[in-house]
N, CA, C and O atoms as a GROMACS GRO file, in nm:
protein
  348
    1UNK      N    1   0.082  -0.119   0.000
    1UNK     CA    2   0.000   0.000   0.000
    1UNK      C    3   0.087   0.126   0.000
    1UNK      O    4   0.043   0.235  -0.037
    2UNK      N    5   0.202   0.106   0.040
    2UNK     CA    6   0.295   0.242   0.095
    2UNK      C    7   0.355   0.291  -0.053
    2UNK      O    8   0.367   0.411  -0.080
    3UNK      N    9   0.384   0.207  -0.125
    3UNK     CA   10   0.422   0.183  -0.280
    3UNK      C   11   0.300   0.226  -0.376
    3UNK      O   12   0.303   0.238  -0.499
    4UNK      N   13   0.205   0.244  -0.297
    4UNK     CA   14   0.099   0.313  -0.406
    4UNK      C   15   0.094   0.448  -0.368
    4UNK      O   16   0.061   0.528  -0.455
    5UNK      N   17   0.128   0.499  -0.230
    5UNK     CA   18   0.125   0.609  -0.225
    5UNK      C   19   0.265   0.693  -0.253
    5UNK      O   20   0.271   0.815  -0.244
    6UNK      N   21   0.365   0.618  -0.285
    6UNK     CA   22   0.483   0.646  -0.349
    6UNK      C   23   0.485   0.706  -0.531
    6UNK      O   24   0.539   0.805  -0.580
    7UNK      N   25   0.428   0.631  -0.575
    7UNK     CA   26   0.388   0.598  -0.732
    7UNK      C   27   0.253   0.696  -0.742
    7UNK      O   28   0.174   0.673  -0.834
    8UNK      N   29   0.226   0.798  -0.654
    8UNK     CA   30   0.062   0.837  -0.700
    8UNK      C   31   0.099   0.991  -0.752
    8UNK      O   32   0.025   1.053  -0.829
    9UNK      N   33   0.222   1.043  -0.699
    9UNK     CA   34   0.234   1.213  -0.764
    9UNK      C   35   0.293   1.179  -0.910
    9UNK      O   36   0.217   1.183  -1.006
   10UNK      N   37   0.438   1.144  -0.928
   10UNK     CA   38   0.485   1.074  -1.082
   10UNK      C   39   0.343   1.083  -1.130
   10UNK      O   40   0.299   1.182  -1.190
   11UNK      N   41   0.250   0.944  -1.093
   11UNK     CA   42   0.186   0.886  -1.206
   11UNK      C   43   0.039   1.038  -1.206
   11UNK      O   44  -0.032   1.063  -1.303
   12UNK      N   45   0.036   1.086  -1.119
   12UNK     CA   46  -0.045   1.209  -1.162
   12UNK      C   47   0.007   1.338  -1.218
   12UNK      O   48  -0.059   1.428  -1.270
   13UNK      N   49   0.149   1.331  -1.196
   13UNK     CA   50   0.226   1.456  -1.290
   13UNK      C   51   0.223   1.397  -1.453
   13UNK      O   52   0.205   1.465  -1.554
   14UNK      N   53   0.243   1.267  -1.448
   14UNK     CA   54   0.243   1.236  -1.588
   14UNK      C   55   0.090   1.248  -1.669
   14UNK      O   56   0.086   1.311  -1.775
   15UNK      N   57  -0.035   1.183  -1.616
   15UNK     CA   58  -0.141   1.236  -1.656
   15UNK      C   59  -0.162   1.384  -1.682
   15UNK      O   60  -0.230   1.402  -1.783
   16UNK      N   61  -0.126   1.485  -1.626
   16UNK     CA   62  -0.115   1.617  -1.603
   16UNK      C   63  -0.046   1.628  -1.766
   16UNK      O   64  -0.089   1.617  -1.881
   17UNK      N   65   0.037   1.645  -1.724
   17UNK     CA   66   0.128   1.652  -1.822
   17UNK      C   67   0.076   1.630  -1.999
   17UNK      O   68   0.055   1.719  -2.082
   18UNK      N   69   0.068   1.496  -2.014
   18UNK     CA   70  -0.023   1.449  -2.093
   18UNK      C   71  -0.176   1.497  -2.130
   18UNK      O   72  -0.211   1.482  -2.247
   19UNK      N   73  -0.260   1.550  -2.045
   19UNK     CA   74  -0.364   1.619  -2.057
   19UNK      C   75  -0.422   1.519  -2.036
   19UNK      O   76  -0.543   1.525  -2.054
   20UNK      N   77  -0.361   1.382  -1.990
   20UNK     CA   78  -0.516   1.264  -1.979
   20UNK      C   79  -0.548   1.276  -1.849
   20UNK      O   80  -0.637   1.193  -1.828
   21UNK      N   81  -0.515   1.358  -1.713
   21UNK     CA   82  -0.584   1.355  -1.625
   21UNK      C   83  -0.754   1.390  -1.600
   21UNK      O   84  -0.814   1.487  -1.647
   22UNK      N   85  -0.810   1.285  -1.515
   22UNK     CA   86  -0.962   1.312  -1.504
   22UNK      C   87  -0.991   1.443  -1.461
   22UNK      O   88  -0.998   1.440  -1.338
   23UNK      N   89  -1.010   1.553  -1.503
   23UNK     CA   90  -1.039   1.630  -1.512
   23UNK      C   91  -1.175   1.715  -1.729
   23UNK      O   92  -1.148   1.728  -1.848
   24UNK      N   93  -1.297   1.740  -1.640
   24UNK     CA   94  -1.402   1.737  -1.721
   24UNK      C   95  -1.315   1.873  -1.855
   24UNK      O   96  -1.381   1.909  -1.952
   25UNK      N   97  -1.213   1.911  -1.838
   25UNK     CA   98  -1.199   2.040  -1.975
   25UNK      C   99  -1.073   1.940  -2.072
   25UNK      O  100  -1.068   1.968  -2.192
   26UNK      N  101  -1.004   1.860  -2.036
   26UNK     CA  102  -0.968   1.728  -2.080
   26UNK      C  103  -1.057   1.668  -2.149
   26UNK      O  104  -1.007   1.608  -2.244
   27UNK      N  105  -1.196   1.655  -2.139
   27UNK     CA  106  -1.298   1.557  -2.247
   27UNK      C  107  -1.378   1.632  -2.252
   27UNK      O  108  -1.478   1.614  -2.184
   28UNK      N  109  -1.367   1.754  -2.341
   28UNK     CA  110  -1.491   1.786  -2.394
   28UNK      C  111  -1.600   1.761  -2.436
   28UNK      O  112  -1.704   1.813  -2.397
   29UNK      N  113  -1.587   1.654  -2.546
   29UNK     CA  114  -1.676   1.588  -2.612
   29UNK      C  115  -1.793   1.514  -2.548
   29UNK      O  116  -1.904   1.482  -2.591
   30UNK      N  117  -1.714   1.491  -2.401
   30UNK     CA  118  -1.824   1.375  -2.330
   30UNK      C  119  -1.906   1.442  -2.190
   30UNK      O  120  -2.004   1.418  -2.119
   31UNK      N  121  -1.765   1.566  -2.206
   31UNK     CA  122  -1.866   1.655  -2.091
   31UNK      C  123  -1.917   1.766  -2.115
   31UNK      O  124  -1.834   1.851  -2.150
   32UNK      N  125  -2.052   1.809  -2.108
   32UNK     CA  126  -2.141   1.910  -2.144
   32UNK      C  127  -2.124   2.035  -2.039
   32UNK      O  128  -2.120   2.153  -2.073
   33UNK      N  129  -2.117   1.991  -1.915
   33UNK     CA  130  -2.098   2.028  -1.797
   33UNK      C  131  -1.984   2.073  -1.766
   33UNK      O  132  -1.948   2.012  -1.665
   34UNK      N  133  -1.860   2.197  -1.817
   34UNK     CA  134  -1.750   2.208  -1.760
   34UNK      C  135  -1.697   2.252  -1.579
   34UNK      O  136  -1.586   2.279  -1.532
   35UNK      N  137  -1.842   2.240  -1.514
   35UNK     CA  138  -1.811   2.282  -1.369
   35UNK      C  139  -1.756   2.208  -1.326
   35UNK      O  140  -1.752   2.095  -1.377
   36UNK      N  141  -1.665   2.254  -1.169
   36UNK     CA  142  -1.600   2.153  -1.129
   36UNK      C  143  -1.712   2.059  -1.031
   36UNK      O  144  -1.808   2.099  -0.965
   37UNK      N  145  -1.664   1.931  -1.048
   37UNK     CA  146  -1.738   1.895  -0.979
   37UNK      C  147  -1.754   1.846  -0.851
   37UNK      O  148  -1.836   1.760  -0.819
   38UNK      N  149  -1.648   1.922  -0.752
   38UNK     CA  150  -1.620   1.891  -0.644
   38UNK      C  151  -1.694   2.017  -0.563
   38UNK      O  152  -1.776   2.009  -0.472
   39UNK      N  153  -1.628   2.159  -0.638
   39UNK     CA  154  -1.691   2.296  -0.527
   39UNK      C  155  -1.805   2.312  -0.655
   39UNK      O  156  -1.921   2.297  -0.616
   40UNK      N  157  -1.793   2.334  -0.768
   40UNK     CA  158  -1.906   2.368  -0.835
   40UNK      C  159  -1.914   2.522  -0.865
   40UNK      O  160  -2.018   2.585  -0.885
   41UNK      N  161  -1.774   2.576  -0.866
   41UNK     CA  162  -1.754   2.727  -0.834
   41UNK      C  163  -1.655   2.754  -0.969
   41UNK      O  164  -1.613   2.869  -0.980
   42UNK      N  165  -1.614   2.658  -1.072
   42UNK     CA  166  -1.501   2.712  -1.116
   42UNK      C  167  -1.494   2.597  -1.255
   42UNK      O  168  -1.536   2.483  -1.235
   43UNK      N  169  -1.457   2.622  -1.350
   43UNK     CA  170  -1.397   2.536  -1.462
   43UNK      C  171  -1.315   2.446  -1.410
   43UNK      O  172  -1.209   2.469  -1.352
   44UNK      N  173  -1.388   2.286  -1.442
   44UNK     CA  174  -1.280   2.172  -1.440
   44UNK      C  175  -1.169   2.173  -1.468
   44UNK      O  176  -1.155   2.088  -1.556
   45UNK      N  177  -1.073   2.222  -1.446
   45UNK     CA  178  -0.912   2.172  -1.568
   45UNK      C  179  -0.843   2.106  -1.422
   45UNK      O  180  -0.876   2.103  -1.303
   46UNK      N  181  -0.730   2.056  -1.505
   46UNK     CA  182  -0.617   2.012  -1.415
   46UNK      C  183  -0.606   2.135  -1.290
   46UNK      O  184  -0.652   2.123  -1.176
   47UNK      N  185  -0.546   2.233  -1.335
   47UNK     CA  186  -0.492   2.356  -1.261
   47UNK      C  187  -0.601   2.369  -1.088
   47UNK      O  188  -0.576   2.382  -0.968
   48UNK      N  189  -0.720   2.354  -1.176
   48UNK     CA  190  -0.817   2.403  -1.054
   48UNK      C  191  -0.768   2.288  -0.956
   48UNK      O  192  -0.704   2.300  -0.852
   49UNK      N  193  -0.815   2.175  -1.016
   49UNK     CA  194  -0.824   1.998  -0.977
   49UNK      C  195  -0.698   2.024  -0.827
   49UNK      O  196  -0.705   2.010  -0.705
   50UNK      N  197  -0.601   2.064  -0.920
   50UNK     CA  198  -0.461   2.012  -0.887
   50UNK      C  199  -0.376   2.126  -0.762
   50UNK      O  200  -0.270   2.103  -0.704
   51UNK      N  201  -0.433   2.209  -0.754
   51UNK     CA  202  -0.391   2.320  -0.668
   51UNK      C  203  -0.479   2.470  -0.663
   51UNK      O  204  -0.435   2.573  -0.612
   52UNK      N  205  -0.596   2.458  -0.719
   52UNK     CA  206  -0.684   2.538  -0.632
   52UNK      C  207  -0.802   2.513  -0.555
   52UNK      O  208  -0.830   2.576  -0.453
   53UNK      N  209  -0.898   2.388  -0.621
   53UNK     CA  210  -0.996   2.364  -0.534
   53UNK      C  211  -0.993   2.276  -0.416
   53UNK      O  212  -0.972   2.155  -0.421
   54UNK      N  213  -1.017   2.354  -0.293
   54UNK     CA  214  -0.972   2.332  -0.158
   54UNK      C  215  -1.036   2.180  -0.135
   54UNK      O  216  -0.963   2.105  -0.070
   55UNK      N  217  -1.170   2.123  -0.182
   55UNK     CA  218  -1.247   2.036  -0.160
   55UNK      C  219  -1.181   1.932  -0.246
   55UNK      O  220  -1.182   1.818  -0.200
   56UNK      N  221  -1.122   1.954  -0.366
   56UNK     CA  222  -1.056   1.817  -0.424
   56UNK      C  223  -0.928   1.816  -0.383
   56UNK      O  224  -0.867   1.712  -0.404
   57UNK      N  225  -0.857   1.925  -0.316
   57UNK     CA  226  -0.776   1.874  -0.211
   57UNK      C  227  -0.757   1.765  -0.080
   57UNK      O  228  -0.662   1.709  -0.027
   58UNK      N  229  -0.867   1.770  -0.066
   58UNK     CA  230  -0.930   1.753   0.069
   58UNK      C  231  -0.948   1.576   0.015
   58UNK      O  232  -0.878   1.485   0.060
   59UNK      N  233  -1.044   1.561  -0.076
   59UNK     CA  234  -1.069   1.436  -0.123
   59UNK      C  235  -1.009   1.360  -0.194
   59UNK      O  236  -1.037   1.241  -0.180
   60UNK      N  237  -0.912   1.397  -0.288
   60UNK     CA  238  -0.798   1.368  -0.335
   60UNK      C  239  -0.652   1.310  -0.318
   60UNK      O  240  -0.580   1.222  -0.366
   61UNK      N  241  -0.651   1.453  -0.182
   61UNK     CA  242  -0.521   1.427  -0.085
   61UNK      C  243  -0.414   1.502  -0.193
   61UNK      O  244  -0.311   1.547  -0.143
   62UNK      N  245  -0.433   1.516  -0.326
   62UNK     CA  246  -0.335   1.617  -0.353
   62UNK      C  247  -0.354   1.753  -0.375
   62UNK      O  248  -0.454   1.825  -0.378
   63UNK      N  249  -0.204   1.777  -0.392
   63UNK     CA  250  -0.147   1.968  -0.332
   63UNK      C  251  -0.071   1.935  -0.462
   63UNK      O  252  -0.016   1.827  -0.484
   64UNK      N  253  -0.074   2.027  -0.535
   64UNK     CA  254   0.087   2.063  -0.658
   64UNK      C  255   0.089   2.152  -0.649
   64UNK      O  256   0.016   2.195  -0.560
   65UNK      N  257   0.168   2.248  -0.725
   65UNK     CA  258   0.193   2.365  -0.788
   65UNK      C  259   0.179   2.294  -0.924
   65UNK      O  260   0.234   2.190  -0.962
   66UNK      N  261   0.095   2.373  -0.989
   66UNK     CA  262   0.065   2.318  -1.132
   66UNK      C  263   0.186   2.361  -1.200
   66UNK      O  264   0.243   2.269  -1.258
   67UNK      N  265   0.244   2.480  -1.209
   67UNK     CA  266   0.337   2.488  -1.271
   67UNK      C  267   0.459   2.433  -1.287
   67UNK      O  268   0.531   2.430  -1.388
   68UNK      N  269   0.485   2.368  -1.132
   68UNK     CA  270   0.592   2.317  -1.152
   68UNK      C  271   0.545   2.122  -1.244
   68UNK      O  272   0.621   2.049  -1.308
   69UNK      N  273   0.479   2.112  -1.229
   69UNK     CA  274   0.439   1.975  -1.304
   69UNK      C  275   0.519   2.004  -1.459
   69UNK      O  276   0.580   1.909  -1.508
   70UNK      N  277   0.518   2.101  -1.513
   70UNK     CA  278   0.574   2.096  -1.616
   70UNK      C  279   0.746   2.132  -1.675
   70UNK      O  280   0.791   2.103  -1.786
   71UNK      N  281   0.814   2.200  -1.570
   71UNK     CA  282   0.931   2.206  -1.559
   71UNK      C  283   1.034   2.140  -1.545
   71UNK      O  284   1.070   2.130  -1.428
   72UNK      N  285   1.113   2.077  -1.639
   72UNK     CA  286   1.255   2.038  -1.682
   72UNK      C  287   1.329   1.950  -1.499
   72UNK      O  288   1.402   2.011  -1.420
   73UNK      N  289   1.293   1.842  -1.485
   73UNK     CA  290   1.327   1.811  -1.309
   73UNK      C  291   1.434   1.699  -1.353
   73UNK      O  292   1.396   1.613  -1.433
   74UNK      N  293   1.516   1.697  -1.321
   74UNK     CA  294   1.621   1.584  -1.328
   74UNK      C  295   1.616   1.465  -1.287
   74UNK      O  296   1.654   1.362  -1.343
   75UNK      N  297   1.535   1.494  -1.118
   75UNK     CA  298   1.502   1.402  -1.060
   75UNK      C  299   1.409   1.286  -1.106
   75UNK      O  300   1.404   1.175  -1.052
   76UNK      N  301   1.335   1.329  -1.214
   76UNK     CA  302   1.217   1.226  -1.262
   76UNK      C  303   1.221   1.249  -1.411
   76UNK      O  304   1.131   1.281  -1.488
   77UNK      N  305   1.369   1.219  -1.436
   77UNK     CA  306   1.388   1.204  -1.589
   77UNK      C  307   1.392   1.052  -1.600
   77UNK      O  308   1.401   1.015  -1.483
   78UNK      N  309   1.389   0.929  -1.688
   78UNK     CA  310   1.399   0.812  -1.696
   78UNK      C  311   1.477   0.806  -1.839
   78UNK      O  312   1.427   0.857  -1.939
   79UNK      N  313   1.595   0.743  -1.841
   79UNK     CA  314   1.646   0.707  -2.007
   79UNK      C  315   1.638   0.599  -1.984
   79UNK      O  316   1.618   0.521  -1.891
   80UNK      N  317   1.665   0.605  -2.135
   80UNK     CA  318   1.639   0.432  -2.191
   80UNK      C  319   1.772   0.385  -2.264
   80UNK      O  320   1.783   0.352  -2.382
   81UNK      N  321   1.892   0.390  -2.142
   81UNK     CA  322   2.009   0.359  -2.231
   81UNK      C  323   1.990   0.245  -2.200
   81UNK      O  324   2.037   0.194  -2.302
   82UNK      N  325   1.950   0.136  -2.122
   82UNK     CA  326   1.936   0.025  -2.149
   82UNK      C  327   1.889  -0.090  -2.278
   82UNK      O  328   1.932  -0.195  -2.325
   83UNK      N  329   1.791  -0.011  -2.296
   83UNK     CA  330   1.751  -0.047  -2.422
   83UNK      C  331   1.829   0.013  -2.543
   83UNK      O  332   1.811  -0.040  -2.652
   84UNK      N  333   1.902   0.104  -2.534
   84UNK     CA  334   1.974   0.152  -2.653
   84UNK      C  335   2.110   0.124  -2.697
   84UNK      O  336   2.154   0.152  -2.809
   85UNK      N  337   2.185   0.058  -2.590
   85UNK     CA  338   2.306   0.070  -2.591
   85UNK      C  339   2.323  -0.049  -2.690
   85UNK      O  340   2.230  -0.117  -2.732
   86UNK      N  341   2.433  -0.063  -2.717
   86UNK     CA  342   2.503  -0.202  -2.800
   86UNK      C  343   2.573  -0.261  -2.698
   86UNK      O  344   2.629  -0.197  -2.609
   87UNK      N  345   2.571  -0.397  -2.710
   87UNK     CA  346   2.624  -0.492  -2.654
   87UNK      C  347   2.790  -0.552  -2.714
   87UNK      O  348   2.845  -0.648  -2.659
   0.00000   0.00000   0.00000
């Protein structure tokens, strides 16, 4: 269980990132409704989701700085010289 809560910011910076996080301005097509749907005060996007609405904080359990989700981090770079190198 401790390993899921290890693996849960990565794997939600990478959704972020990607634009596939559940968040309703991400799927237009399927949502008619862009409110959020936690306070009901504000446009769904990541940004709100992810570091302004206090209530999907709350239920969520996450805090970001949205901005930094997208900035150049060393720490959570992954190469693939394994797979690339010659033997």
């Amino acid at each position: 269980m401790q390993g899921q809560k290890q693996n849960a910011r990565p794997e939600a910076e990478c959704k972020a990132r990607s634009r596939m996080m559940d968040a309703k301005v991400n799927f237009k097509g399927s949502e008619k409704n862009q409110t959020c749907r936690y306070c009901g005060e504000a446009e769904e996007n990541q940004e709100h989701i992810l570091g302004k609405c206090e209530i999907a904080k709350k239920i969520t359990g996450r805090c970001m700085n949205y901005e930094d989700i997208f900035k150049n981090n060393n720490n959570h770079k992954h190469t693939n010289s394994n797979l690339t190198s010659s033997k």
